[in-house]
C-alpha positions, 0 to 999 in steps of 0.5 A: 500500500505504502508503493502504491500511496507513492505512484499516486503522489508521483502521478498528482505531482505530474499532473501539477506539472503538466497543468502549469506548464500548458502556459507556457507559450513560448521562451521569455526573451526581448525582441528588438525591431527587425528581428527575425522571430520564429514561431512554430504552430501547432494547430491542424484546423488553421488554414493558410489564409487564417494564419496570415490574417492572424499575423497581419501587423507583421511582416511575415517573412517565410511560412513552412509546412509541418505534419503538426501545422506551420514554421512561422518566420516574421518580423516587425518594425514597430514596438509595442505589445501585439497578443494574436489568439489563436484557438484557446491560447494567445501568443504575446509579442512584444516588440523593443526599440533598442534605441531606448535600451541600449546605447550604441555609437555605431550604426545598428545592424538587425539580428539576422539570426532569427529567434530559436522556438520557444518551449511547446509542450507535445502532449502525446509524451506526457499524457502516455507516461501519465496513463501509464502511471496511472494503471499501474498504481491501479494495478497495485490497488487492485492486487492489495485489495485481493491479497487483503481478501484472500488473507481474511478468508483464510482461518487463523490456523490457515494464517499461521501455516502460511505464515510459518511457510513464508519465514526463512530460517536464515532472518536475524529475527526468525525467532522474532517472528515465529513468537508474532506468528503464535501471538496472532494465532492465539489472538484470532483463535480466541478474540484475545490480544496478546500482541505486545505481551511479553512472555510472563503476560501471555502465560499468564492471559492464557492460564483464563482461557480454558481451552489452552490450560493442558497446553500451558506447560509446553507453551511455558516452555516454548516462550521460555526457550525462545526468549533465551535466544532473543534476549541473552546474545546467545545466536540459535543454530539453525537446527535449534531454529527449526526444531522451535519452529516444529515444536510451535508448529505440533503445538499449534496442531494440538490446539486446532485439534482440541479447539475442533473437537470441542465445537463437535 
């Protein structure tokens, strides 16, 4: 779950993006009188005509023909803002004298060169990605809600079984969670929380329950011998880990088989 939260954030955080960059028509920088400016259009519904008359206060200087529209190529005499609409969006020009910001003694030459295309956002390589991210977070969700309920429809003594299966001998903390795996037993088996408790506690809960009373003994002795290895420093050989890992295993049989018994 904690995977999928992230994707999803990481999917809202490029939504964020995407939406704040559609702004953004073009790259911010001062266009002087006589320079070339170049503009690339993306638009398959403006047709020739339209796109001159849009450009009209300027002089425009080549047109090009791309699959995704046009390469404009214009420039202007005059200063001042121009805003030309096109569709939904609006292209903001703003034309400078360089006499009013820059001193010369020369003779001023135009820039030749003309200005290179702003930042366009192609959608087609945002909006796949984000469909992407977006399915697998889906994914996720999906296969975490059937895990959850495939879990709870197993029976405690299912839930132990399966748990004891997925545990590796070879975990600095196998001891650790063979104790997590009889407490969650104990406490699905009977409604009874132990988790947290330690060994003394759980011995002493347990003494209230009368089902596990015969059982008390080698419980005692389970916890008893298990706490050894996990508090006293002393490292269990593997063969120690699995003969408490069989011992928890018969003992945890007897209950199931007792507890079944007793519902017949």
């Amino acid at each position: 779950m904690k995977k999928s939260r992230n994707l999803l954030l990481l999917l809202i955080i490029c939504l964020v993006l995407v939406v704040s960059s559609a702004h953004v028509l073009a790259e911010e920088r001062s266009i002087y009188v006589g320079d070339l400016i170049e503009l690339k259009i993306q638009s398959r519904d403006l047709t020739l005509d339209e796109l001159q008359d849009k450009f009209k206060d300027f002089e425009i200087v080549k047109i090009s023909n791309i699959s995704e529209g046009y390469i404009l190529t214009l420039r202007s005499f005059e200063t001042g803002e121009k805003t030309i609409h096109l569709g939904d969006k609006e292209v903001n020009i703003i034309v400078k004298s360089t006499l009013d910001e820059i001193e010369r003694t020369d003779v001023y030459d135009g820039d030749p060169n003309p200005l290179g295309t702003g930042f366009y956002l192609k959608w087609k390589y945002v909006f796949f990605p984000l469909v992407a991210i977006f399915l697998l977070t889906l994914i996720l969700n999906i296969r975490s809600l059937l895990r959850k309920k495939k879990a709870s429809s197993l029976t405690p003594y299912e839930r132990f079984i399966k748990a004891i299966g997925n545990l590796s001998v070879n975990e600095e903390d196998y001891l650790v969670k063979l104790t997590l795996c009889f407490k969650d037993y104990i406490g699905s088996t009977y409604s009874f929380p132990i988790k947290g408790k330690t060994s003394t506690e759980i011995v002493y809960e347990i003494r209230r329950l009368p089902g596990l009373n015969e059982y008390l003994s080698k419980i005692k002795s389970w916890l008893n011998e298990n706490d050894y290895f996990k508090f006293s420093g002393t490292t269990a050989p593997i063969a120690k880990k699995l003969e408490l890992m069989e011992r928890l295993t018969e003992l945890v049989k007897s209950i199931e088989a007792s507890k079944e018994g007793e519902i017949q």
